[in-house]
N, C-alpha and C positions, 0 to 999 in steps of 0.2 A: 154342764161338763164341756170342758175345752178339747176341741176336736184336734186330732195329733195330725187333720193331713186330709187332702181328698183325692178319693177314690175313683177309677170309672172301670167297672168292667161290662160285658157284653156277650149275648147266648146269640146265635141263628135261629131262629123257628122254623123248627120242624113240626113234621107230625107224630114225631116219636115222643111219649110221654116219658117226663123223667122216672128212672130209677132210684134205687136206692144207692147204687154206686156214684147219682148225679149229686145224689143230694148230701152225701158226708164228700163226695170229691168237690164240690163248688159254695150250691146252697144254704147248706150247713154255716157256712165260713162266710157266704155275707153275709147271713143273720147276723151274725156278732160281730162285723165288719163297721154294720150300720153304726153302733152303738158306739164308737171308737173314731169314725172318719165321716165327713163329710162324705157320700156315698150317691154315685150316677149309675144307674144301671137302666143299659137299654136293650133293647131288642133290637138286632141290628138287621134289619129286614133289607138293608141295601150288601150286605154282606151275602146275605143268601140268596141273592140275584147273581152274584159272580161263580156261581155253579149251577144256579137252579131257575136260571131267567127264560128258560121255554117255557113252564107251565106255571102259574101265579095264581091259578085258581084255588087253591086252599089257599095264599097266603096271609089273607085278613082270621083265617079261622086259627089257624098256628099260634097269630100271634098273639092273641086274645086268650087262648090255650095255656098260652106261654107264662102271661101275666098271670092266669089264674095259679099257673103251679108256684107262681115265686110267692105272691104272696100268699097263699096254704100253709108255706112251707114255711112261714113266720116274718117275709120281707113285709114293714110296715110301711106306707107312703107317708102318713107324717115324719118317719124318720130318713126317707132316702127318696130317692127322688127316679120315678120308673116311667121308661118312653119309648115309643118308637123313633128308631132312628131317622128315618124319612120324612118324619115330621117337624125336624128339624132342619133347616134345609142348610142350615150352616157347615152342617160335617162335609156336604158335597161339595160346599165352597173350600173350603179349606184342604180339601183333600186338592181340590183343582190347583189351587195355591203350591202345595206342597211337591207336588209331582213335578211342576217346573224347576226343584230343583235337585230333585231327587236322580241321581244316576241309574242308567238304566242295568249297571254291571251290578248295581244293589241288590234289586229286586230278583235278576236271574243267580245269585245267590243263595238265596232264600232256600234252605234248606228243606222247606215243605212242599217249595212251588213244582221242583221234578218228583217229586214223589207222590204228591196226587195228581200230578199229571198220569203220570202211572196206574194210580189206584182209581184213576174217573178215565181211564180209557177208551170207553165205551163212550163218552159225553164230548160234545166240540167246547171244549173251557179253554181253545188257544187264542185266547178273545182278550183286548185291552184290559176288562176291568178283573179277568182275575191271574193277570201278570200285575196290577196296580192292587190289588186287594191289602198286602202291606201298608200302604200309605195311607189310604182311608183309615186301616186300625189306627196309625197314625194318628190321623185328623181327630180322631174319635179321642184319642185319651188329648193331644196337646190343645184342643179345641177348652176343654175346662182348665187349662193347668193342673194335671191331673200328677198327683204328687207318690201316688205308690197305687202301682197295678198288683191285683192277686193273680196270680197264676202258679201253672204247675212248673217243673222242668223243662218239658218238650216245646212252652211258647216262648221261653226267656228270648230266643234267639229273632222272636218278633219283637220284643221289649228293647231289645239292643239297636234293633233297626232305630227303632224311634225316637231314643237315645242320639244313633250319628244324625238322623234327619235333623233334630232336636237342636244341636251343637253348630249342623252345620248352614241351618237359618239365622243362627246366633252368629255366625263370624260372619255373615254376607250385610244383617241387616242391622246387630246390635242386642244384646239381651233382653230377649223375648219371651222365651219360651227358660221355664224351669225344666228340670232334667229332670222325667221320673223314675224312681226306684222300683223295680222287680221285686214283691212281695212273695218269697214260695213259699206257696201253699201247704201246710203240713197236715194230711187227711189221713184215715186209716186205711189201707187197702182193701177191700172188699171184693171178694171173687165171688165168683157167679153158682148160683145153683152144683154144677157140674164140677166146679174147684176152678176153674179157667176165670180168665181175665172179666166180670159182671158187662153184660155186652150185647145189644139191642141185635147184632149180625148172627151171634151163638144163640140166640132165643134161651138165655138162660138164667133171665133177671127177675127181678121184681119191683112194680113199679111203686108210686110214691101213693099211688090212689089206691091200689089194689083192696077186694074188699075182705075179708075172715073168710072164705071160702076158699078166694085164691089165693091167702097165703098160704094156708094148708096145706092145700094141694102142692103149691112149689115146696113147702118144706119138705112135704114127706118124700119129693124127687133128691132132695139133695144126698149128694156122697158124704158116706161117713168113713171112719175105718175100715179097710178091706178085710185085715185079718181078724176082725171079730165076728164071728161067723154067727155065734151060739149069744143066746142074753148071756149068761153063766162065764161068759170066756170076757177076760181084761182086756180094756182097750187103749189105745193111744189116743189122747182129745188132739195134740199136736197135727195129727195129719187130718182132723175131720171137718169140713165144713162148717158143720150144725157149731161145730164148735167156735169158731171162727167168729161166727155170725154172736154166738151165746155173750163173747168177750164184748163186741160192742153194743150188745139191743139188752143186756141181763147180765151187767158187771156184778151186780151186788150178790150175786150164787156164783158167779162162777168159779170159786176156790171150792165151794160144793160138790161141783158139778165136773169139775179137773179129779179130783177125789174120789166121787161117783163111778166116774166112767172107768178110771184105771184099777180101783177095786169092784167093778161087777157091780156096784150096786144100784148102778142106772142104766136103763138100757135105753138103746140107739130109739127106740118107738117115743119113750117117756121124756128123751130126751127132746125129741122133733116136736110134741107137744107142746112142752113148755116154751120152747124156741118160738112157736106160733100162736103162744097166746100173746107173748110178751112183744112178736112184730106185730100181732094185730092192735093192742092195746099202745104200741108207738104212734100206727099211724093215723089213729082215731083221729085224731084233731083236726089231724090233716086233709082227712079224707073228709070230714063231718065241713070244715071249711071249703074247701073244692063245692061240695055238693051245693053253697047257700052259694055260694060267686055265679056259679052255673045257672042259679036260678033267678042272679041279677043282672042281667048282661049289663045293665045302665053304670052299674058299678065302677065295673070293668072300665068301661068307655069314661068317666069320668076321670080316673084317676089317671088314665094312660092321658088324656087331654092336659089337666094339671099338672103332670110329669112334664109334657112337651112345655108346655108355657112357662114352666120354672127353666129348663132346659136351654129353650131358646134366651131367656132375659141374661141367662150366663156367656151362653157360646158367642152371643150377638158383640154383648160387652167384651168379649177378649179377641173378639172378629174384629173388630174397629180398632184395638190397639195393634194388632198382627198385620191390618190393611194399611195403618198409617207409620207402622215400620216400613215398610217395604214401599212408604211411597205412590200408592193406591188412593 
């Protein structure tokens, strides 16, 4: 199959294990990404140095973490190509590259860059590399010629940056660099337990590992109808979570179960049942995969190595025409 285009996108490793809202908002979407585009996905452990470079001691554990969740979650490395970013050392060249010509009224711009100054407050992040963190994303997609990024709405506006960087390496040194297109993301919304935005701060998510115990248990927290007080008393599925959840984890009942609940003949308990046999029976795979990675760390370590070595033979090759544009 003739690939329409290549891809790069990129997670920070944390130690917060994804959700379910990670995984229909991102992961979902590169599984089927793979199959379609030539596909880079890396961990960008030098990205998560530009807020979190005092303590580094989890960071090898994160990233390792990281890799496990992506492929659980169906990313396959014969089809896509998965790495740490630091082990490619071309992205930091290239970001060096790139920053010399990058304006400095660009970056203060940056429509994220005051606002998590804001939100990291408490953190000294008035530091070089995360007023240049912009650029390296740069580096990071124009390093492969990286022809369509997936993203949401809220990054487009780093997409653009990249874009003028992009344009305005190409009028200094000569067409270099292709322009890539902003792919958005089109995912289902999923709110969290509580009805609120699914969200690691609200403690009111559910993760991708989570085992039949704790999804129960989160299910049976979830909001449903307020005004269905009684089993016997009709309900609105419109305003209920459980319902929410039923549309994307138990399409094939839910005209059932829309019917059910507005004629009384399912109640909010039978409903949260069924809801949690059908997440428990989603994330089997997932979970059942997690658990045999964890129990190969060599795995892991292999394929994040083969990731990088494929990684570097591309960045290296389009490093050398980028250096001998510019005269290097």
């Amino acid at each position: 199959m003739e690939k329409k285009g290549r891809i790069f996108s990129g997670m920070r490793p944390t130690a917060d294990r994804p959700h379910l809202g990670n995984y229909l908002g991102a992961l979902d979407n590169w599984v089927k990404l793979q199959d379609e585009y030539e596909c880079f996905f890396s961990i960008v452990d030098l990205h998560a140095l530009t807020t979190g470079y005092e303590d580094t001691t989890a960071l090898q554990k994160n990233m390792r973490q990281m890799a496990i969740d992506w492929i659980s979650a169906g990313l396959d490395p014969e089809k896509c190509c998965i790495f740490r970013q630091s082990h490619v050392p071309q992205h930091a060249e290239l970001h060096l590259l790139l920053s010399m010509i990058t304006p400095l009224s660009w970056l203060e711009r940056c429509p994220t860059y005051k606002e998590q100054l804001r939100q990291l407050e408490t953190r000294d992040i008035s530091t070089y590399g995360f007023l240049g963190y912009p650029v390296l994303m740069s580096a990071d997609i124009l390093l492969y010629q990286a022809t369509t990024i997936p993203v949401g709405e809220d990054q487009v506006p780093h997409i653009e940056l990249t874009r003028e960087i992009a344009r305005r390496f190409n009028n200094f040194y000569g067409e270099t660099f292709a322009i890539p297109q902003a792919k958005l993301t089109k995912f289902a919304v999923l709110p969290g337990i509580d009805g609120r935005k699914m969200s690691k701060s609200y403690d009111n998510y559910i993760t991708m590992s989570a085992s039949g115990e704790e999804i129960g248990g989160k299910v049976r927290m979830m909001i449903t109808d307020p005004q269905r007080v009684k089993r016997n008393d009709p309900g609105n599925p419109d305003v209920c979570t459980v319902y929410t959840f039923q549309k994307l984890f138990n399409p094939e009942a839910i005209e059932e179960i829309n019917q059910g609940c507005r004629g009384a003949s399912i109640g909010c308990k039978d409903c949260k049942e069924r809801l949690a046999h059908c997440l428990t029976e989603f994330l089997a795979p997932i979970r059942s995969k997690r658990e045999e990675l964890e129990n190969t760390p060599e795995v892991i370590e292999e394929i994040l190595a083969k990731g990088a070595e494929r990684a570097r033979e591309v960045a290296e090759r389009n490093l050398k025409e980028i250096k001998k544009a510019m005269r290097l």
